[in-house]
N, C-alpha and C positions, 0 to 999 in steps of 0.2 A: 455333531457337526460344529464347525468352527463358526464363533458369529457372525463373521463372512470370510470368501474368500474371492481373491482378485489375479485378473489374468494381467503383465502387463508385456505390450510388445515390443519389443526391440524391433531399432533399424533393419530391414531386410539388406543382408551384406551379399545379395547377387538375384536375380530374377528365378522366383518360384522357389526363393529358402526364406522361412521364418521361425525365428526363435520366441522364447518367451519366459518371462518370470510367475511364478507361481505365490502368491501372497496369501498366509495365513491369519487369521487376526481372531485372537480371542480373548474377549473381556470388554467392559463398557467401553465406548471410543471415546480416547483421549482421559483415561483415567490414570490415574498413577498410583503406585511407580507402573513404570514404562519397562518393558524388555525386550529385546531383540534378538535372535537368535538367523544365523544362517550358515550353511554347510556346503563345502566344498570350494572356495571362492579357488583353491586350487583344483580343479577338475577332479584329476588324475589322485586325489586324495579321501576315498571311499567310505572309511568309519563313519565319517560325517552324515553320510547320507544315510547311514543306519542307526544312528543314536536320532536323529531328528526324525524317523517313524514312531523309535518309541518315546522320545519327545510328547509330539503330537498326542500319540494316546495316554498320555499321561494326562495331559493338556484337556484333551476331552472328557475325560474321569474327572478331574475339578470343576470344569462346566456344570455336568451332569450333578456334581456336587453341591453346586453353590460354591465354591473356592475361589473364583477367581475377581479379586478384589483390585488389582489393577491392569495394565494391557499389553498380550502379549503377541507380538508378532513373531512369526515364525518363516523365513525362505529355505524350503527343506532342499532346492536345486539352486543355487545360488549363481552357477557357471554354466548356463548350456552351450555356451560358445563353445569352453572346452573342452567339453563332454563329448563333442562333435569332431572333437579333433585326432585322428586315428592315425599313423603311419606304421604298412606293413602290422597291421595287427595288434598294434599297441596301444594305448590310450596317453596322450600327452598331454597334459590339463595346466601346465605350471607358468606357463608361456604362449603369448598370446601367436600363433602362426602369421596373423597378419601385420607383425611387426610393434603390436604395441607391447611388447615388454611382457614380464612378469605381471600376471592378473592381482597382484597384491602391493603392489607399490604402484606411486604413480596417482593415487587419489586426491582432490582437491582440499589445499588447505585452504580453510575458510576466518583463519585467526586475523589476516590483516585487514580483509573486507568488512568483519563482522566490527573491526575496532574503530575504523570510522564511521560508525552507526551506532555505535553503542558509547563513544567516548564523549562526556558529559552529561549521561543519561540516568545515571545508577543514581540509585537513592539508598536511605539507609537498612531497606527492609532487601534482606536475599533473597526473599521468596517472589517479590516483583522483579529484584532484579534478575531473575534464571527464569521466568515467563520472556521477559523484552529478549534475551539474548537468547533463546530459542527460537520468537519469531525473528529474529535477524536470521541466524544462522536457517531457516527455511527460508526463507527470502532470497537469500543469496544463493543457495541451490535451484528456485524455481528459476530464476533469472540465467540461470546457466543453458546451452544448448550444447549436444553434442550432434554428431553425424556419421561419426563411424560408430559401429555398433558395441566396441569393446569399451570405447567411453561411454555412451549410453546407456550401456548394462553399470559401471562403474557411478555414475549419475545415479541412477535407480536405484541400487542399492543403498548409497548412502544417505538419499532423502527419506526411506525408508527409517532408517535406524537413528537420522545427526541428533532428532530431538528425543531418544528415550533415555531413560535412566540408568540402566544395562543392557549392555551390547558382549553379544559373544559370538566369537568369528570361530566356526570348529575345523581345525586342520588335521592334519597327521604329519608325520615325518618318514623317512624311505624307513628308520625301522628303529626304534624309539619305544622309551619310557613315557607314561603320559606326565604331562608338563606344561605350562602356561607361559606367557609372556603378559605383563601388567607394566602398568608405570611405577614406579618406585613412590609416587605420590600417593598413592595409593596401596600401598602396603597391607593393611587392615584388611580391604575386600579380598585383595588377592591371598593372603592365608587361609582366610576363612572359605573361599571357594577349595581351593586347595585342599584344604583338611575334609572337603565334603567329597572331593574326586579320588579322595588318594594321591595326588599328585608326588612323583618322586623329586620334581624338581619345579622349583618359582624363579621363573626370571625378570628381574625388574629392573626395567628402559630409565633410560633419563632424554638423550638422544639417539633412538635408533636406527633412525636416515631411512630414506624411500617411499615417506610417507604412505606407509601403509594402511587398512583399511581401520584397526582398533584406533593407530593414532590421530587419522581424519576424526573419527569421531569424539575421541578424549583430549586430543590436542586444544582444540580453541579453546577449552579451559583455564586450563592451566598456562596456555598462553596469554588470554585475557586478563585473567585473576593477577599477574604479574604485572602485564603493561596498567591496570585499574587499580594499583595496588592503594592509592590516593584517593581513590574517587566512590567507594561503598564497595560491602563486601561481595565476592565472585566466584560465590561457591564451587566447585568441581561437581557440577551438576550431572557428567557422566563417567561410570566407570567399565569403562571395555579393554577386554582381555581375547588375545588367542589362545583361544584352547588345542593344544596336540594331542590328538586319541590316538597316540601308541605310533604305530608304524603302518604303511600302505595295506599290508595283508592281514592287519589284524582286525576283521571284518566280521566279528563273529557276534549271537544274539546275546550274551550273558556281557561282552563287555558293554554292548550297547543299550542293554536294558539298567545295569546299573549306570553306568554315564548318565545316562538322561533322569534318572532316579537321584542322583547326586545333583544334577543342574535343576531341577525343579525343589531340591529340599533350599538350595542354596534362595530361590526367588518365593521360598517361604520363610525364611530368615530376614529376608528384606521387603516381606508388607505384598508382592509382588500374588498368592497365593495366601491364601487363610489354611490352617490347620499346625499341628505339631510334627515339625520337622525333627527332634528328638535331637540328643545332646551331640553338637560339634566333635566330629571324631577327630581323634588325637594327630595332629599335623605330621605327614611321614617325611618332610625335610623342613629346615630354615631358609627363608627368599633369599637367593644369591643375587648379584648385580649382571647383568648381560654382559657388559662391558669384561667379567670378570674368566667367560668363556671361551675357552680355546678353541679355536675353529683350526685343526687342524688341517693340512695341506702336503698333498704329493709334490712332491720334487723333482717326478717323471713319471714318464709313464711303466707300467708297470702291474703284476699284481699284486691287490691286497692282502697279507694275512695276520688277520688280529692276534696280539697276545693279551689282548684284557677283552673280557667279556660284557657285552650292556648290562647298566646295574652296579660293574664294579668301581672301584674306590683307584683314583690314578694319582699317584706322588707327582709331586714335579721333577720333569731329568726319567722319569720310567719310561720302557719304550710301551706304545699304546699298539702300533702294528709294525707291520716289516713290508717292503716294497718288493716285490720279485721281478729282477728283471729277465725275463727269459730268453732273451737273447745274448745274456750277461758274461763274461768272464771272472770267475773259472766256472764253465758250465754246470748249474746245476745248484752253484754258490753264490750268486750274483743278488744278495740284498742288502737291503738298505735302512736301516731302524729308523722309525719314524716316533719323536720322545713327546711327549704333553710340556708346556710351558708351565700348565696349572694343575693345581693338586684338589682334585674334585671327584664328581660323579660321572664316567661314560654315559653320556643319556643318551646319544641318536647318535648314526650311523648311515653311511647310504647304502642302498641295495646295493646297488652293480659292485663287484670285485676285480676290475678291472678299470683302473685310474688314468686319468689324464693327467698333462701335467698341469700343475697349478690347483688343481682339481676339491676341491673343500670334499670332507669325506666324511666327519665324526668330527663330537663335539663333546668337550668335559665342562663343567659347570663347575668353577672355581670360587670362592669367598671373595678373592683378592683383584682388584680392577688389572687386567694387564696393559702392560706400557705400551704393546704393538698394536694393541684394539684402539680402533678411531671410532671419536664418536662420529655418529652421521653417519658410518658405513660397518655400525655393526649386525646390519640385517647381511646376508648372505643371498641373492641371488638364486 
């Protein structure tokens, strides 16, 4: 059993509905390092919820072991708002129905609150200093209220995880290679995680806009450590990463039982777990820049039909699919090559085959930063 666990409640969002969070916690409280783990902040995004069972009992095998040397929280349902959320038989988890956006952007930055509390404060020892700037940054989350339930849940979450050490958000994509997203500042974590998942692809932020949930929590670091750069030193006291487990459907026991065997050898490399994680497997890509990813886009509406497969290798100027317009002239011949900008890896894709216009569909992971990517709006919707 876990050494404890906690039920917490969200806002009731209509008479006789109640939702809730489910909190795992194992290891001495307030021991370190710290880790955080939660799954599905996109609903509608599955794997998650099945690598964090066998999480869990991984989790309990070090208990029963004696292993667990510092504390690890686990939210194995991270989303039940939109878990709840069904139209016509479908699960839509990505988007909040009652108007608050996408459940993944939109988290509170807490870098310029925390900076007038902390500015004049630091001393020369880092290890006082990332104590004081973690009770800031909890301070400035209890102090917060919300009232509608998707903030609420959004609140909870991140007072859960702003003060651990490692944070990991597990997602999926419509149909994908597994893959991360890290800050570039961090480099070093992000390989070595990587090389422990298999990861086919590293993507590494500098500004990736929307404030999403890893950078709420890894943000005020590095935003701090920059504006303090004068005043003692300001460690990066946390390092969170999104993790992508493959694609929507790939829901199965063996990729879930290694994933979560990969993410616990990782928090035995890092003090987080005692025992021998065994030698760092050989890295199956080098960290690309995000910025450096082509988010390709439909030009109309139309169908999709791939000519590179996930997994393969895209030139620049190659065409990556064709648009079908079935209403098209000359009937039957009506398409439209759609070319990659960057010369990379296909890594994800979306389900549907049927594109809107404007529509983000597939993405190649390039070396090279492109000139059309802005930062601040390299997250994707």
């Amino acid at each position: 059993m876990p050494t404890s666990t906690a039920t917490l409640v969200l806002p009731s969002p209509a008479p006789g509905v109640e939702r809730t969070l489910r909190v795992h916690r194992y290891g001495p409280p307030g021991a370190r390092p710290k880790a955080y783990f939660q799954a599905a902040l996109h609903a509608d995004e599955i794997p998650g919820l099945l690598a964090a069972q066998h999480l869990l009992l991984g989790l309990e095998q070090a208990r029963m072991e004696g292993r667990l040397m510092g504390e690890v929280v686990v939210v194995p349902v991270a989303n039940p708002i939109g878990l709840s959320q069904h139209l016509d038989g479908r699960l839509l988890g990505r988007f909040d129905f009652e108007g608050g956006g996408n459940f993944n952007r939109g988290f509170p930055d807490l870098a310029a609150g925390a900076l007038e509390r902390v500015k004049g404060q630091l001393s020369a020892d880092p290890t006082a200093n990332v104590a004081r700037i973690r009770e800031v940054l909890r301070n400035l989350l209890a102090e917060r209220t919300a009232v509608r339930e998707t903030d609420a849940l959004k609140l909870a979450l991140l007072r859960l995880a702003i003060d651990a050490d490692f944070v990991f958000d597990l997602h999926c994509d419509g149909e994908a290679l597994l893959h991360l997203y890290a800050s570039h500042r961090q480099r070093d974590e992000a390989v070595e995680l990587g090389a422990d998942l298999g990861a086919a692809a590293i993507l590494l932020e500098e500004e990736p806009g929307g404030n999403p949930f890893d950078e709420a929590c890894a943000g005020p670091w590095w935003k701090l450590r920059a504006a303090l750069a004068g005043e003692g030193p300001a460690p990066l006291a946390c390092f969170a990463t999104t993790v992508e487990l493959r694609g929507q459907a790939d829901v199965r026991d063996e990729d879930a039982v290694a994933d979560a065997a990969a993410l616990l050898r990782f928090l035995q490399r890092r003090g987080v777990l005692a025992g021998e994680p065994g030698p760092l497997p050989e890295p199956r890509c080098e960290p690309t820049p995000l910025d450096g990813v082509d988010v390709l886009t439909a030009p109309a509406a139309g169908v999709l039909v791939y000519r590179k497969r996930l997994g393969e290798r895209v030139a620049a100027g190659e065409v990556v699919a064709e648009l079908v317009d079935p209403l098209g002239e000359p009937p039957g011949a009506a398409r439209t090559p759609i070319r990659s900008a960057a010369s990379g890896l296909l890594f994800a894709r979306m389900t549907e085959r049927l594109a809107r216009p404007g529509q983000k569909f597939c993405k190649v992971a390039g070396r090279e930063p492109l000139s059309h990517r802005q930062a601040g709006k390299l997250l994707e919707d």
